[in-house]
C-alpha positions, -999 to 999 in steps of 0.1 A, spaced: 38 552 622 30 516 627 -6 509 636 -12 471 654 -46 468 661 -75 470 640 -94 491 667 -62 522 661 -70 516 625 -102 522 624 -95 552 646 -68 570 624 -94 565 595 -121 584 617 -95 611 623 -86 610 586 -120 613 574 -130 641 599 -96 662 591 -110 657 552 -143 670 562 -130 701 580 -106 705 555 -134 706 524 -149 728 542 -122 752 543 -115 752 512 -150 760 498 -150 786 521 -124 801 508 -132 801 472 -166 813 478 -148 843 499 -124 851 468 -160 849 444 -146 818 426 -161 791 418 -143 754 428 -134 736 401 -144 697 401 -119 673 418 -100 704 431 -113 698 468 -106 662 471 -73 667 460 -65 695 479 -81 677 513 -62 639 499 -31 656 500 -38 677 531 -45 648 550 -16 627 533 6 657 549 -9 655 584 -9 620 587 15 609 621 26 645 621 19 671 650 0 703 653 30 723 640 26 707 605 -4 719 600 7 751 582 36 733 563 9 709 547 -19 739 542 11 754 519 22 726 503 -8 713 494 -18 748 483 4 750 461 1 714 445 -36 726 443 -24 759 421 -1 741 402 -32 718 388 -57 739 390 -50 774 385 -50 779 348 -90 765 354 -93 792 382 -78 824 358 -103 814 330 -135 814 354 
């Protein structure tokens, strides 16, 4: 995706930034649902890459990037997860 104007880049960082927020969001939800506590820097990377994944892509990527980045998320942080 090529952006040309300074106004579309400013807007794809909004969109970024709010897709981060609901996307932090989630994810503490979720941890506080399975009584587990979120280890430190596990969010931001799990949003980063999240949003990475979602970046120029449509609404049906939106599960393909939850998982991916899901599992990224495990692969770094799940031994800190089992010992909580």
């Amino acid at each position: 995706m090529l952006i040309t104007t300074s106004g579309s880049l400013a807007k794809a960082s909004d969109d970024s930034e709010e897709i981060k927020k609901f996307c932090m969001a989630s994810v503490s939800a979720a941890m506080s649902q399975a009584g587990l506590t979120l280890p430190e820097g596990m969010g931001d990377f799990t949003c980063s890459c999240f949003t990475k994944e979602m970046n120029g892509k449509g609404i049906a990527s939106i599960l393909q990037a939850q998982k991916f980045c899901k599992e990224r998320a495990n692969e770094k942080y799940g031994p800190l997860l089992q010992t909580q």
